[in-house]
N, C-alpha and C positions, 0 to 999 in steps of 0.2 A: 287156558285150554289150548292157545295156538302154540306156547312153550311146551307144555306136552304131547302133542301132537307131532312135533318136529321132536323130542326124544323117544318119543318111541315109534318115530319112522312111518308115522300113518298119514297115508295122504289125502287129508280130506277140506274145506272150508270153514272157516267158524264165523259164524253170523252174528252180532251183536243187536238188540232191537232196542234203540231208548225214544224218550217223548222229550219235549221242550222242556219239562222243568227237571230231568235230571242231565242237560245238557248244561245246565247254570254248575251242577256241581263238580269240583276239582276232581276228583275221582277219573270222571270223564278224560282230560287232558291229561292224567299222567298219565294212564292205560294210552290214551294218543303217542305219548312222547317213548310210550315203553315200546309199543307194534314198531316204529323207525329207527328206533334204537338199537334191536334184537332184529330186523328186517326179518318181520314175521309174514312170510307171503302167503297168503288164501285167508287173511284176516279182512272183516268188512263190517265196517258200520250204518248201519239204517238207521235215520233219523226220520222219525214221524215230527213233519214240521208243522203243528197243527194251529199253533197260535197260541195256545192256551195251555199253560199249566195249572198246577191242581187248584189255585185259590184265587185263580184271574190268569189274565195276559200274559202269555208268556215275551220276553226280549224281543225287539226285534220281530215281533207278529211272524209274517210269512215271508222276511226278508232274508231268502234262501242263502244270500250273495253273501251276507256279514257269516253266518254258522259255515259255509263251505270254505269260504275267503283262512276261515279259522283252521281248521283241517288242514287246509293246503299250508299255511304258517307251521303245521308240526311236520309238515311233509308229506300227506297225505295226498290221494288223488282225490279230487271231490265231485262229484257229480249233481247235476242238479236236475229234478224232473217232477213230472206229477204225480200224484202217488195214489190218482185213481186210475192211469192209465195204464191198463198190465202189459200193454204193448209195450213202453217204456222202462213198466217193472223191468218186464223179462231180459228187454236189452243191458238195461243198470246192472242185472246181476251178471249177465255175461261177463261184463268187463271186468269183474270182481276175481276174473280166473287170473290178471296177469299177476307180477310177482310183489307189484309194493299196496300195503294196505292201504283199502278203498273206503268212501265216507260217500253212501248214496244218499241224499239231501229229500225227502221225500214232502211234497207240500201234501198236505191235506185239510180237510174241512172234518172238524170233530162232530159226528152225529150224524154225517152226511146221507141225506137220503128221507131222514124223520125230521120232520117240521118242526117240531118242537124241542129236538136236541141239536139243528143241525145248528152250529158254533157257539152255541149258548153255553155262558158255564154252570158252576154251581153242580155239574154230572159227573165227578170225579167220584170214584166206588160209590156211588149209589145208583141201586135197584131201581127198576121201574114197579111201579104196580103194577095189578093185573090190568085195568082200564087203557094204562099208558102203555101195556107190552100189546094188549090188541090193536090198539091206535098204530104203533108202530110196526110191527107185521103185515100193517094193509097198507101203509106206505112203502115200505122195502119190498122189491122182486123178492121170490122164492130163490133160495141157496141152491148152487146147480148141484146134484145128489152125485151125479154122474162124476167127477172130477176125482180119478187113483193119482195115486203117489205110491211108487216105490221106494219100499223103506231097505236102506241098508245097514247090514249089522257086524259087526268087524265076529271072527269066526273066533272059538274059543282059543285055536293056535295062538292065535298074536298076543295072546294075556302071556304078559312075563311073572315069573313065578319067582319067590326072594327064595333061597336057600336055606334049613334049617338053622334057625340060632341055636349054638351052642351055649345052653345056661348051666352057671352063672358065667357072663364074661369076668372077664378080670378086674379086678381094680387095683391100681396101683395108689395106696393110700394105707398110711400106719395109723392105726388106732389110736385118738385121741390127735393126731393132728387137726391144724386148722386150717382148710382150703375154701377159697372164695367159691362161694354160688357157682359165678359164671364161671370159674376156671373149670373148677367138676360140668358141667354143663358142657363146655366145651371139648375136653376132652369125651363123655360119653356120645356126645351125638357124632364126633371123629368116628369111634369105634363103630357106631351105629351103620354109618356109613362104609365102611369095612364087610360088614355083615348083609349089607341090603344094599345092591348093587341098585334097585331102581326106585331109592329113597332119593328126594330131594330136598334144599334148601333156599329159601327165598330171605329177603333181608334187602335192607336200604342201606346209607350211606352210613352204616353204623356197627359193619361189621368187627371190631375194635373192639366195641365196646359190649356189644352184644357175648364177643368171643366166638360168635363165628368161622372167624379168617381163617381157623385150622381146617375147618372142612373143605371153604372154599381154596387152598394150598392144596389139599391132596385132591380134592376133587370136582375142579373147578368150573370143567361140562357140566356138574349136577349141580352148580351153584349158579342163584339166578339173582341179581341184583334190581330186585325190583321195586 
């Protein structure tokens, strides 16, 4: 979303929200290594550091220092704060405006507030019953009702629109020859690109072999190595 964002010139933030146990997964740090890599600015991560993942304890409980210490290892900036206190919130997000991707480290207590959920596991997607949702409603304040958000919405102008394909394209191929998969692959999605100016292509260290590399040669702003 931040790669697309910066092609098509929209200047907004992208917030990422994960828990403690999808920070154990790789996924996690290659998207890290990707935002420093592409110096993706208005990108930010918030990390709900609750302790607990879905089937126990998660790493490192509430050791904010080792998951932010990590961030900063991809290059990140990393913030560390409470993540009941929206005075803190709010300041964390401020900082999220400058230009290298930010990792706000957020401590929390899972359940916080209900007596009988507050850090306890075994409450990952499961429902309360009716006894245990009243129980819990008279422990939690009432949600403040009063609290607007302005929602903004990019205007229909800014949608870019592909240009009519002309079918059939060509092909340049004699009947009964024999061409590899990936070469025909390769050359159509070239063409493709020819045709749809605001088509992209994504791909890892394996453009080679994929047969990629001709798109990424003619059109290598639209080609994302991720």
């Amino acid at each position: 979303m931040a790669i697309a964002k910066r092609l098509n010139g929209i200047a907004v933030r992208i917030f990422g929200l994960m828990g403690d146990g999808e920070r154990s997964e790789g996924a996690v740090w290659e998207a890290a290594q990707l935002a420093v890599d592409k110096r993706l600015d208005g990108a930010a991560a918030i990390v709900d550091a609750n302790g607990l993942a879905q089937s126990g304890p998660a790493p490192y409980a509430h050791d904010t220092s080792v998951i932010a210490g990590r961030f900063r290892a991809f290059g990140w900036k990393a913030l560390e704060i409470d993540g009941h206190d929206f005075g803190k919130i709010l300041r964390a997000l401020e900082q999220t405006r400058d230009s290298e991707p930010t990792a706000i480290v957020a401590t929390t207590i899972k359940g916080k507030g209900v007596s009988f959920l507050e850090g306890a596991t075994g409450w990952h997607d499961k429902a309360l019953d009716a006894a245990e949702c009243v129980q819990a409603l008279r422990e939690i304040a009432p949600a403040d009702q009063g609290v607007e958000v302005d929602t903004r919405f990019l205007s229909p102008s800014t949608a870019r629109s592909s240009p009519p394909l002309a079918l059939p394209t060509r092909v340049d191929y004699v009947v009964d020859d024999q061409v590899a998969m990936r070469t025909a692959f390769r050359s159509a999605l070239t063409k493709l690109g020819m045709h749809f100016p605001d088509r992209v292509v994504l791909d890892r260290d394996v453009k080679n072999s994929t047969k990629t590399d001709r798109f990424a040669d003619e059109y290598p702003w639209r080609f994302i190595p991720a």
